[in-house]
N, C-alpha and C positions, 0 to 999 in steps of 0.2 A: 504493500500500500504506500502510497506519498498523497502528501497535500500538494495542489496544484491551486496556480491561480484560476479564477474564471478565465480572465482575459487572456490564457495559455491554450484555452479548451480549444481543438479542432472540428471535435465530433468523433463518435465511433469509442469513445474513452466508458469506461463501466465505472459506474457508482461504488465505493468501497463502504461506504456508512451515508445516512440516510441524511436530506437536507433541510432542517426544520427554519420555518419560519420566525420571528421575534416572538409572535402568541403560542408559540410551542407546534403549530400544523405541521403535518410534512407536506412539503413540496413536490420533493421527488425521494423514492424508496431507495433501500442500495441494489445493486445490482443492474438499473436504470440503464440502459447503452444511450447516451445522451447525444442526441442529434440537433443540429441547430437550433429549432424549438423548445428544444430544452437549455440549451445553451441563455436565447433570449430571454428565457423567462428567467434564469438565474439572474440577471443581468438587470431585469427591471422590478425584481426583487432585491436587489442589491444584495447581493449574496458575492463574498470577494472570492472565498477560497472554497475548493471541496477537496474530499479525500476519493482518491480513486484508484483502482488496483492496478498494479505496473503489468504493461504487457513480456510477456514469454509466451514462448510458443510452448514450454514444455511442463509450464504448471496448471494443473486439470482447472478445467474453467466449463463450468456444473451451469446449466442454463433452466431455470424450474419455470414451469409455467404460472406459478403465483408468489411473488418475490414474500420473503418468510417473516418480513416484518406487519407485511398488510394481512396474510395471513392471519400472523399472530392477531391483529387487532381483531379483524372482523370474528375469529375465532370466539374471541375475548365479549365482543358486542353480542353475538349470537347467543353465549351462553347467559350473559343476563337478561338477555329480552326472553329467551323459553322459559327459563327456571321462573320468572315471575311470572308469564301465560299462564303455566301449568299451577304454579304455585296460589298464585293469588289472580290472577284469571285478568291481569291488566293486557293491553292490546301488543299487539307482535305489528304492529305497520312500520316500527324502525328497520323494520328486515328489508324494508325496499330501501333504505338509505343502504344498507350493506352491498343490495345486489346493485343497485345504482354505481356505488365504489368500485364493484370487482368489473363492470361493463366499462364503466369509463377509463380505467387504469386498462382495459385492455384494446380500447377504442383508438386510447394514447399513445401507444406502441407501435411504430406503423412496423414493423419487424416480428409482430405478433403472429400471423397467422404462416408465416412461410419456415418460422425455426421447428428444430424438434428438442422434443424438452426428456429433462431427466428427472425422471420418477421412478419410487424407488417403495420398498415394504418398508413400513415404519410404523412405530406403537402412538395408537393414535385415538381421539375419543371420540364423542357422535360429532362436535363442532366443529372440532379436526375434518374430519371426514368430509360433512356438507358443506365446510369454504372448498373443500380439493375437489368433490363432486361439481357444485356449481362450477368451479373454476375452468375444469376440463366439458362439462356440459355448455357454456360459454364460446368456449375455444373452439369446440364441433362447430360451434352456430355461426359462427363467423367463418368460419371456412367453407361452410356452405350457405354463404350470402345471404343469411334472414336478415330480417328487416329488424332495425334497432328495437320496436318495441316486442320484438319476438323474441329476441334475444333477453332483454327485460324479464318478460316473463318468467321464460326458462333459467333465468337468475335468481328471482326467486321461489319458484318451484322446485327448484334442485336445493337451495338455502333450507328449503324447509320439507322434503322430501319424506325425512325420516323421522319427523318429530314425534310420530305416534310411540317412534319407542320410547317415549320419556315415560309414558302410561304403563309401561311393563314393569315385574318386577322378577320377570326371569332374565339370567344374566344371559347375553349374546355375543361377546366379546373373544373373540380366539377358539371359538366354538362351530361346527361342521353344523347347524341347527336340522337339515335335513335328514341326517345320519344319525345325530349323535341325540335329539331332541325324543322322547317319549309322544303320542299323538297329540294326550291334549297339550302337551308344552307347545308341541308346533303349532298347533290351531291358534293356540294363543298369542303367538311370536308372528303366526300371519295375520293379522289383526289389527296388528301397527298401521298400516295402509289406512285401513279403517277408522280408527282413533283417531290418528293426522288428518284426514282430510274432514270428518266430522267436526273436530275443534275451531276449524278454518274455513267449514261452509258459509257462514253469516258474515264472513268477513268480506265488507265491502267494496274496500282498497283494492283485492286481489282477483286479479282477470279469473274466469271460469278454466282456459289455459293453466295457470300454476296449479291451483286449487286439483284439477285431473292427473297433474304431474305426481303430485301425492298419493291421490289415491291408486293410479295403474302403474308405478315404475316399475313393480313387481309382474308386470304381465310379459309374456311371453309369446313369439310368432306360432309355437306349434302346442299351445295352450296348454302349456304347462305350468303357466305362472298363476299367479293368484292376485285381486280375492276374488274376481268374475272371467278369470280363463277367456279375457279378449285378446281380438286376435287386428280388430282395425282401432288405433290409437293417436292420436293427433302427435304431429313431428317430435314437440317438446316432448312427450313420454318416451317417442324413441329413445331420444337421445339420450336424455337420463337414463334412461334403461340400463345403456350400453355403459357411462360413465360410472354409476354406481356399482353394476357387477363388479367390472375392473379393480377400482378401490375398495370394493367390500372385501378381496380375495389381499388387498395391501395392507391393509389395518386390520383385518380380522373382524370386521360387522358383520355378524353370522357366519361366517365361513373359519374355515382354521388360516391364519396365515401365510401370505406363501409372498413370492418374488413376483418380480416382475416380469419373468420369462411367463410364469406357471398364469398370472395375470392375463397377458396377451393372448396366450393359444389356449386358452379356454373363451374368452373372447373372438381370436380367430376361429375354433370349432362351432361356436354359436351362430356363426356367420348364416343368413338364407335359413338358418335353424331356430333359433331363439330371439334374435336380430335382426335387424334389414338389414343387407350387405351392402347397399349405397352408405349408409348413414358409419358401418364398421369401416369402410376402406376411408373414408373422412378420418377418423379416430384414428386409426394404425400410419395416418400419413405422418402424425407429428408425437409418437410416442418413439423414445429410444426404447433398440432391443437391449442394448449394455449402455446402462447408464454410466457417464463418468464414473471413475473408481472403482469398476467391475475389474476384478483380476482374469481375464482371459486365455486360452493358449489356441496360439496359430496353426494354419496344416502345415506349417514348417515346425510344430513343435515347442515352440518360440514361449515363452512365458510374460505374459505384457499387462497393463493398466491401461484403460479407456481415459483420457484426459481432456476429449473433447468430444462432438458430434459434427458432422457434417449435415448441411443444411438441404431436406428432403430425400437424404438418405437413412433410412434409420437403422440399417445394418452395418453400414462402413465407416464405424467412428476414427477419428483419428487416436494412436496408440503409442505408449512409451512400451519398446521392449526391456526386461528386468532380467532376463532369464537366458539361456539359451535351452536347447533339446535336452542338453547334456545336464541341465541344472546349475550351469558356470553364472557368476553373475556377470552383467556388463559391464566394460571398465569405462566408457561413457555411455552419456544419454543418446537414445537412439531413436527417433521420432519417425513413425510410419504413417501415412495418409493413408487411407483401403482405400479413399477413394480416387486415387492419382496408383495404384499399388493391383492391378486387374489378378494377379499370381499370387497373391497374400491374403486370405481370410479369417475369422474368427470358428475356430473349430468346436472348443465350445467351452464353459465357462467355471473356474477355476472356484469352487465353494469356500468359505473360510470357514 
């Protein structure tokens, strides 16, 4: 990291720590790739200095699709606006200031919809879960060109997806609920669907779009889903559909936890199955299969670290080799591009 002046910035430079206004706002989050827009506004914010990470080509540079500070917050906003809904039954309409946030910070980006991002299994709780759901449910939407208050919607429809489970009091958490759940446990763990969208009928703020986002995410193309086994569902449900499976299998919401391999190709298998396949090939365009930091080895053998991704490739990240066949370490850094490298591929993935 270094402090730089503004009046130094070029563009293309990454936010190192986040830029707060005199009244404590942020301006811009860290991780930000700051292009002249962003530059100006530093500028007529009178903002002299920031902190921004030194470029190298060979230190892993992780690109998330919801930078981890607004994360945090909206995390943070979500969990006390339900806990009082549920608790003391006051109104959830700040939830559109949330998805408002996560739309517009992604509206801001104009580099948003052509990266692929690094996502990854992590221990994670319901609020956790629905800013990462919304977030990637968001990012579908913009990729396939809806219309800003469609996207809205499905911002918060996906924000508040899962609130029915605040109503249970069986645990779901790193648990297979299919497998591992007794009948009536399940009956009652499928429910949630029902709970959330019943608590949120009367609400007038919320388009009948969100509101159906709640109740059908759980439905399924070959009517296997619950809790009315449909089969025709308005776009917003797809999409959530597909972004929640995903992340259910990263954090462990009903499912047992798994990677982000184990993620995708149960997603991939669902394709024209469980899923629409239009709506899955949107999703798989901007997911890494080895997210930065993955320990890999090549069909050469090779023993390497994922330190970057290439931009709509999401198999040929760029690689630091560590290793050789023989297990020698490397006496320098050795930087491989897969995708400039047609003879060099990821063989398959090195467990810790």
């Amino acid at each position: 990291m270094k402090t730089i002046s503004v009046s130094e910035l070029t563009g293309g430079e990454y936010l190192a720590r986040p830029v707060k206004l005199d009244d404590n706002q942020t301006l811009f989050y860290e991780g930000t790739c700051l292009y002249m827009k962003h530059i100006e506004a530093l500028v007529s914010a009178d903002i002299k200095e920031v902190v921004i990470f030194e470029p190298t080509t060979l230190s892993p540079r992780e690109k998330k699709v919801i930078r981890e500070q607004l994360k945090a917050d909206c995390s943070k906003k979500m969990q006390s606006v339900m806990e009082q809904f549920v608790t003391y039954d006051n109104g959830i309409k700040e939830i559109s200031e949330t998805a408002n946030e996560i739309v517009e910070d992604m509206f801001s980006r104009e580099e948003v919809v052509d990266r692929v991002y690094d996502i990854r299994e992590r221990n994670a709780d319901l609020y956790d879960h629905s800013v990462m759901v919304a977030s990637l449910s968001i990012l579908t939407a913009l990729k396939m060109n809806l219309s800003q208050w469609e996207v809205y919607d499905i911002g918060v429809g996906s924000l508040l997806h899962d609130m029915g489970l605040r109503y249970l009091s069986t645990p779901y958490q790193d648990v297979d609920v299919d497998n591992e759940f007794d009948p009536e446990s399940l009956f009652e763990y499928r429910k949630h669907t029902l709970y959330g969208f019943s608590s949120v009928e009367k609400e007038t703020w919320m388009s009948n779009e969100s509101k159906k986002i709640i109740l059908f995410h759980h439905e399924r193309l070959d009517r296997s889903g619950y809790p009315f086994k449909q089969i025709v569902m308005p776009i917003g449900v797809r999409i959530v559909a597909i972004a929640d499976a995903f992340d259910d299998i990263l954090c462990g919401i009903g499912k047992k936890r798994g990677n982000v391999r184990q993620a995708l190709e149960y997603i991939r298998n669902g394709k024209d199955k469980l899923f629409e396949g239009r709506i899955v090939d949107y999703f798989l365009e901007f997911i890494a299969a080895y997210p930065v930091g993955t320990t890999v080895v090549t069909n050469r053998g090779d023993e390497a670290v994922v330190i970057e991704q290439n931009e709509h490739f999401t198999d040929r990240p760029k690689i630091k080799l560590i290793k050789d066949r023989f297990g020698k370490l490397y006496d320098e850094d050795k930087l491989i591009d897969l995708l400039e490298n047609d003879d060099i591929s990821i063989e398959n993935v090195k467990e810790s």
